[in-house]
C-alpha positions in Angstrom: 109.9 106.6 123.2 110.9 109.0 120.5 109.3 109.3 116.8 111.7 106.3 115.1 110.8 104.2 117.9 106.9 104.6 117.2 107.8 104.1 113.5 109.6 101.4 114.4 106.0 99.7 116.0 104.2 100.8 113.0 106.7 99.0 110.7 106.6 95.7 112.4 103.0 95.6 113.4 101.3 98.1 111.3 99.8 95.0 109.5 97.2 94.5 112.6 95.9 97.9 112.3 95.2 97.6 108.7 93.8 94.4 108.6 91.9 95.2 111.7 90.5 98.3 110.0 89.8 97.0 106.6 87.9 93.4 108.3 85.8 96.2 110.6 85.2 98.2 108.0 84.0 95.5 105.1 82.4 94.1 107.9 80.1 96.9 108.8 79.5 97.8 105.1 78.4 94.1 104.4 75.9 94.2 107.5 74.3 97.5 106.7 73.9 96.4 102.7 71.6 93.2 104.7 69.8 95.5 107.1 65.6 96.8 106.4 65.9 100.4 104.9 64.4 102.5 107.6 63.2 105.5 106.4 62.3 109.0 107.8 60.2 112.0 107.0 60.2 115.6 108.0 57.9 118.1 108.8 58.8 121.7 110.3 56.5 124.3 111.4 56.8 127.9 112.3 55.5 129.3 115.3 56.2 133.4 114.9 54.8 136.1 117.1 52.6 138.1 115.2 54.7 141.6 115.9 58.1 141.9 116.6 57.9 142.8 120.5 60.6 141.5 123.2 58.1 140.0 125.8 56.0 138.3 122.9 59.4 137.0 121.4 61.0 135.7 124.3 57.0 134.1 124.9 57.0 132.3 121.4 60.3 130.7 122.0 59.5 129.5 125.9 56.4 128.3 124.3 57.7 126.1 121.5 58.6 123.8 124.4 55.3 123.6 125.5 54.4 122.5 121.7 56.4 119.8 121.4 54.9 118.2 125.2 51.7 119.0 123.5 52.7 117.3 120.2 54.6 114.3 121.9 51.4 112.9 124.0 49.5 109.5 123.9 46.5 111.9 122.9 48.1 113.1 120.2 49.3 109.6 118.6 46.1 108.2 119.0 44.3 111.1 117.0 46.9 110.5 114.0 45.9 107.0 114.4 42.5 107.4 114.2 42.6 110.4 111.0 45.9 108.6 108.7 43.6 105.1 109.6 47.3 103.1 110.5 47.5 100.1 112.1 49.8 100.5 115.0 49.7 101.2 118.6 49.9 105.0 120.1 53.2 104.0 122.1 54.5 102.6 118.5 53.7 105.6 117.0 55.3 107.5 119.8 58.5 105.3 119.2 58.8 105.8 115.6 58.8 110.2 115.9 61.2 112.8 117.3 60.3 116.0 118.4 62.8 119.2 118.5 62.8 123.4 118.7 64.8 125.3 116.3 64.5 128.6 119.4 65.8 130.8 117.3 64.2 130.1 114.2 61.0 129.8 116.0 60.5 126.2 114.5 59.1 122.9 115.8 60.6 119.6 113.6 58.8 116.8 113.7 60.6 113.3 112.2 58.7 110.1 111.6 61.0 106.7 110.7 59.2 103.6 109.3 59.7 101.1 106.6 57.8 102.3 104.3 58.5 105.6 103.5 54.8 106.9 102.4 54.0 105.3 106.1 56.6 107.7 107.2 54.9 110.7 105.7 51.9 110.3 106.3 52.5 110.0 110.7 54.6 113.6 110.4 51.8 115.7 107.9 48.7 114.0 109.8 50.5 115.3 113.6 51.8 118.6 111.9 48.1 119.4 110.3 46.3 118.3 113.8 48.4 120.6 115.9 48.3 123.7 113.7 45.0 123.6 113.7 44.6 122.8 116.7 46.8 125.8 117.5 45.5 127.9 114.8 41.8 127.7 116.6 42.8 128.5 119.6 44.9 131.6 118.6 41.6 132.9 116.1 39.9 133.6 119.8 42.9 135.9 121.4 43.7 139.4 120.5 45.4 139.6 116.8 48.0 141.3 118.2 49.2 138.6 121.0 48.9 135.9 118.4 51.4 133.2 117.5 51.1 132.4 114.1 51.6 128.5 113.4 51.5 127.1 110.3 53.3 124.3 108.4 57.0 125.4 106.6 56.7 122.5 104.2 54.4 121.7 101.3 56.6 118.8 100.0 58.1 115.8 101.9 60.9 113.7 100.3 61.4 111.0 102.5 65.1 110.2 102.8 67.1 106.4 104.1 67.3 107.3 108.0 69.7 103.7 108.0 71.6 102.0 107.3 73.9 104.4 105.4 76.4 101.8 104.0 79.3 103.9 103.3 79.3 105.6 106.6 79.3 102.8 109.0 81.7 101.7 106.7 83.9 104.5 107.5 82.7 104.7 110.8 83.9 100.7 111.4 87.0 101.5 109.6 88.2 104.0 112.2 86.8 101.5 115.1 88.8 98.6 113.6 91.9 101.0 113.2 91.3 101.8 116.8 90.7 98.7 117.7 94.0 97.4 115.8 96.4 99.7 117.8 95.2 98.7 120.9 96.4 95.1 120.1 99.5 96.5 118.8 99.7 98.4 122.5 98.8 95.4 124.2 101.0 93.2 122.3 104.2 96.1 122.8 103.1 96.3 126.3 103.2 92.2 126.9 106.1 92.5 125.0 107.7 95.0 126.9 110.4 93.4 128.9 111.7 90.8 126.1 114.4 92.4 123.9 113.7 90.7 120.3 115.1 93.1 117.4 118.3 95.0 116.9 116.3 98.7 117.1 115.0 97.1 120.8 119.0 96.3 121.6 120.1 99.3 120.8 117.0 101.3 122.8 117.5 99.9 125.6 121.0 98.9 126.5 122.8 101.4 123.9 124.9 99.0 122.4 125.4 98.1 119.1 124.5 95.1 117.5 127.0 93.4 115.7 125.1 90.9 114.3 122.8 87.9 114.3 122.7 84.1 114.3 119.4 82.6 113.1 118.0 79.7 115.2 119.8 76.6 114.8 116.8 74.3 114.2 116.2 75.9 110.8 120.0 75.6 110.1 120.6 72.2 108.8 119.6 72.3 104.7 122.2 70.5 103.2 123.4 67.6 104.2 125.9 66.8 108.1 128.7 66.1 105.8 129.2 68.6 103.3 132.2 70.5 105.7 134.4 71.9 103.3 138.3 72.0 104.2 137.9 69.8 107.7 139.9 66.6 108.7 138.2 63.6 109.6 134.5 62.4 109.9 131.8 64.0 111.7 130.0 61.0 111.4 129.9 59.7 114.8 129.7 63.2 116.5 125.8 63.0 116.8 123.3 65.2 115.8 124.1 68.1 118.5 127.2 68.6 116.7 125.3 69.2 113.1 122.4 71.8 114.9 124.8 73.8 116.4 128.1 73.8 114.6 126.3 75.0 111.5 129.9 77.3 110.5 131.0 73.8 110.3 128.1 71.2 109.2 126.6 73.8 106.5 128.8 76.8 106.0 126.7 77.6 103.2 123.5 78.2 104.9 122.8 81.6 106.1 122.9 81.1 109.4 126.9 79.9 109.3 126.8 83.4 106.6 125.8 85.4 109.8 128.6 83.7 111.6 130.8 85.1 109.4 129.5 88.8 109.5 129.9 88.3 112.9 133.2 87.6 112.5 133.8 90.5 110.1 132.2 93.2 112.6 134.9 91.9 115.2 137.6 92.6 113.3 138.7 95.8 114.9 138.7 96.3 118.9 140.2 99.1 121.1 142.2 101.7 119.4 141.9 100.5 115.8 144.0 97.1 116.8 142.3 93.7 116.3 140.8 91.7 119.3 143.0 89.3 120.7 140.7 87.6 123.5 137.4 87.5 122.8 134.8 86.5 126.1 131.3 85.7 124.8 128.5 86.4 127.6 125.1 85.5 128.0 123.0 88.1 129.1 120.2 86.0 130.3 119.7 82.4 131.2 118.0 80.9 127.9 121.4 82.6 125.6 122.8 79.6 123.5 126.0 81.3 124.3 128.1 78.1 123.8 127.1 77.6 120.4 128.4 81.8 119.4 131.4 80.8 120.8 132.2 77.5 119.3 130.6 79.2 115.6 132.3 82.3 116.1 135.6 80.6 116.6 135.1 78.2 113.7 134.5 81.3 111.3 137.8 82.8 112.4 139.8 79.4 111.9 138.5 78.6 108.4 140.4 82.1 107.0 143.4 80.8 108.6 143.2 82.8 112.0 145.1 80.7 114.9 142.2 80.5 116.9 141.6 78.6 120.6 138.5 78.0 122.0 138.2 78.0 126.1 135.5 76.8 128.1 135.2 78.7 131.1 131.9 77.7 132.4 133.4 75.5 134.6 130.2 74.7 136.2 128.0 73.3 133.2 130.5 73.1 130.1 129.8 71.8 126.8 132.7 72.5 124.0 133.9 69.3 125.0 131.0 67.4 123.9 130.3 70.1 121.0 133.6 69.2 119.3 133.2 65.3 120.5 136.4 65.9 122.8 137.4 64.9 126.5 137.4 66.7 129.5 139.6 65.1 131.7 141.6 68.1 131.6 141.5 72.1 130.9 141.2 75.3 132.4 140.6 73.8 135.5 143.5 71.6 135.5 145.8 74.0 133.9 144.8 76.9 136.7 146.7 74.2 139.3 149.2 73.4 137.8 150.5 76.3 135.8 153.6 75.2 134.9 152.7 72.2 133.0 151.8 72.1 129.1 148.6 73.6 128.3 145.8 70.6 127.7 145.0 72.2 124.0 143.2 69.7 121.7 143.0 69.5 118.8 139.6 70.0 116.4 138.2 68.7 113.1 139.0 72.2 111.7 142.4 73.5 110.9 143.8 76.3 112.9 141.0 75.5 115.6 142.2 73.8 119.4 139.9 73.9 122.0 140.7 73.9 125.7 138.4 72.3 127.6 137.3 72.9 131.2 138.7 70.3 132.5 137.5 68.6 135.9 135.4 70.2 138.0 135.7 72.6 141.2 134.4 74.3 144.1 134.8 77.6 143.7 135.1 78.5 140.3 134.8 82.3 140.2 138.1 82.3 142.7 140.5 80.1 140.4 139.2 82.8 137.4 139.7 85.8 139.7 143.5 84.7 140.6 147.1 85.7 139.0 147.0 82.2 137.4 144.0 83.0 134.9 146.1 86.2 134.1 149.2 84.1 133.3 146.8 81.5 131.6 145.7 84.0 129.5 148.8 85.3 128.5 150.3 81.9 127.6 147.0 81.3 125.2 147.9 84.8 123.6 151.4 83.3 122.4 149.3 80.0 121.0 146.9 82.2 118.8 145.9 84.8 117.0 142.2 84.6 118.5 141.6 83.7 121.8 137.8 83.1 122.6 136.2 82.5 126.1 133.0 81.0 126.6 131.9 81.6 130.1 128.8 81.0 132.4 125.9 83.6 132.2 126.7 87.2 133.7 123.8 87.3 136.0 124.5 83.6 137.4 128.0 83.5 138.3 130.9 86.4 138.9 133.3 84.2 136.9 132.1 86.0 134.0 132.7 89.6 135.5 135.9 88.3 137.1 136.9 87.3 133.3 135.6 90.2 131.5 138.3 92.9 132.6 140.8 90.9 131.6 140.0 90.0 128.2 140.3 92.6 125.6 136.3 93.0 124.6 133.3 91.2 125.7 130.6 90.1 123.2 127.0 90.1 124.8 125.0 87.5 123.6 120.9 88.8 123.8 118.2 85.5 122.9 116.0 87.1 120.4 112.0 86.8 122.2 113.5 85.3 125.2 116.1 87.7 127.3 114.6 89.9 129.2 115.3 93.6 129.2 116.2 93.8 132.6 118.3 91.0 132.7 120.3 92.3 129.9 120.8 95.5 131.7 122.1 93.8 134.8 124.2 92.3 133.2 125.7 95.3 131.2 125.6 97.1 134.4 127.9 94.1 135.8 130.2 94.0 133.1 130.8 97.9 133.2 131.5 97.8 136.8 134.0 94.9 136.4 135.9 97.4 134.0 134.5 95.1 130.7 134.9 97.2 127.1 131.5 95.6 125.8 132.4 95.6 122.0 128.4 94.8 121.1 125.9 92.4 121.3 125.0 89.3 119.3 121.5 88.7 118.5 121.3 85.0 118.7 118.1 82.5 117.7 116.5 84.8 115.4 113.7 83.4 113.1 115.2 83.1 109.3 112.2 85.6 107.6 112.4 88.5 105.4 113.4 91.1 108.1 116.4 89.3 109.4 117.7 88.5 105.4 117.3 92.1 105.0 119.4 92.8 108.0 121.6 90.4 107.5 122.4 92.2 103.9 123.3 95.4 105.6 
């Protein structure tokens, strides 16, 4: 993916790593504000040769390891027991020190944690005074000039909060929860993955633009079935399909009948700057409404006064019949046989609108579409209308589709936002290309109504 497709992630789900990062980070803060103070003391002491010879030196420094096995031993703890009079076990003492070398600095540091910090201390100065004079008597008895002079480096011990350290485990659990936020985000891109559910995904992956797109129908009915505008006749007895789906027609103020319409606009112009005469809307995947584009799409052009028909070709499961509340005892079907009788055109409840239906059923459907009669057909429906639009089966189902595509002047590729699959939708481009389709764009159909979409729409 390149930078704007990262930025696109960020955009849409940079909200997870936020909140994951702020709720990790207040959450560690609040914790360590609850937690025992533990503090810690420290005590260094220098072990130096007493003359600055190589062999002594490089002695001193292979020594200081030796000093802290000395120092670290169960002998050891239980003498600063016994002296600093504390009430604790020798392996607890043990647990509650560290010691290190400082090679080069010829330094031994000794750090001792505990609650209280005089407690603290008092374990570091009472093991750092035992071993330095332990050390000190045994070096009085060898030559002065093989000594190793140990002494303590520190007079004064400020004890200082070992943890909890508030602020940086809060910054610490920041980072974690920012971490831990992208890896939902990957997880959620990577499950994600193969559904196509924006325009920017759309336009990745199958490089075609999109055109527009048509919010979900259930969130489409606000005003009331009946407010149609300029229609003839009553809806009334149509059912509720009609008033879900038709929403150009049942609530052409709403905004999804408004994306309709944009829809309809971004249409306007097809192959060499001339307007598109036949229009074939295609599903790209098996769960596209592409039925209800088509029947919307070709209300929006009739109610500007376009002369528009409407023709079912899914001859296998059709439905602008019982859309517009029509009959399907004849259509396509019937009309493919018998070419030389009157088209079965129908009329709608919307001016300028006539439907032909798919009449009654056949066999083999993709033949009758691939034969000279759907050519002539289609010609005789260019002299009834202005618009010509084709609803046909899904592309990846049937070949009547691809048999219908290269003979229409664009194809318009309906995509199911969060439901068609990527590679679905780019079988079926790859279909549609071979069949000789021009693919004027795709339209992104059952979007949620929410900010992004409005904004999108307003573009």
């Amino acid at each position: 993916m390149d930078l704007r497709a990262y930025l696109d992630i960020l955009r849409r789900r940079g909200w997870i790593i936020l909140l994951a990062a702020v709720l990790a980070g207040v959450g560690t803060f609040g914790i360590s504000l609850k937690e025992t103070k533990i503090w810690q003391a420290t005590v260094r002491i220098s072990a130096v040769p007493a003359r600055p010879d190589w062999g002594l030196t490089n002695t001193a420094q292979d020594l200081l390891r030796n000093f802290v096995d000395n120092i670290n031993t169960h002998d050891m703890a239980s003498q600063v027991i016994a002296k600093a009079q504390l009430d604790m076990t020798p392996e607890e003492l043990l647990s509650k020190i560290t010691v290190s070398t400082v090679p080069e600095d010829f330094l031994i540091r000794i750090d001792g944690r505990d609650q209280d910090p005089q407690v603290a201390t008092q374990i570091v100065l009472t093991m750092a005074q035992l071993f330095t004079d332990e050390r000190v008597a045994y070096y009085n008895t060898q030559d002065k000039a093989d000594r190793i002079e140990v002494k303590i480096v520190d007079s004064v011990i400020e004890p200082v909060v070992y943890k909890p350290k508030p602020l940086e485990n809060g910054a610490a659990g920041l980072v974690l929860g920012a971490l831990i936020g992208m890896l939902i985000v990957l997880g959620l891109e990577w499950a994600e993955g193969d559904i196509l559910a924006t325009p920017e995904a759309i336009q990745r992956h199958l490089g075609l633009p999109v055109l527009g797109a048509a919010l979900a129908a259930a969130g489409a009915t606000r005003r009331s079935r009946y407010a149609l505008g300029a229609v003839r006749g009553s809806l009334a007895n149509k059912g509720t399909y009609m008033t879900k789906t038709l929403v150009s027609l049942t609530d052409p103020a709403s905004p999804a009948a408004e994306a309709f319409r944009r829809l309809r606009i971004n249409l306007g112009v097809g192959r060499g700057g001339t307007g598109l005469r036949t229009l074939l809307v295609a599903a790209a995947g098996l769960a596209d409404d592409k039925a209800s584009v088509a029947a919307n799409l070709a209300v929006a052009f009739a109610r500007i006064g376009k002369r528009t028909v409407l023709v079912d070709c899914d001859l296998r499961h059709p439905g602008q019949h019982a859309l517009f509340g029509l009959t399907n005892q004849a259509g396509v079907s019937s009309a493919l046989e018998n070419p030389g009788a009157p088209l079965p055109l129908q009329e709608s409840a919307v001016p300028c609108l006539r439907v032909l239906a798919s009449g009654p059923a056949i066999q083999v459907p993709s033949d009758l579409i691939a034969s000279p009669q759907m050519a002539a057909l289609i010609g005789r429906l260019r002299e009834e209308a202005d618009v010509v639009i084709f609803d046909a089966p899904p592309v990846v189902v049937a070949t009547d589709t691809a048999e219908l595509a290269g003979q229409v002047d664009g194809v318009l590729l309906t995509v199911s936002a969060g439901q068609t699959k990527r590679q679905e939708a780019q079988q079926a481009k790859e279909m549609l290309e071979r069949a000789g389709a021009h693919i004027v764009g795709v339209a992104l159909i059952n979007v949620a109504e929410d900010a992004e979409l409005r904004k999108y729409l307003a573009n």
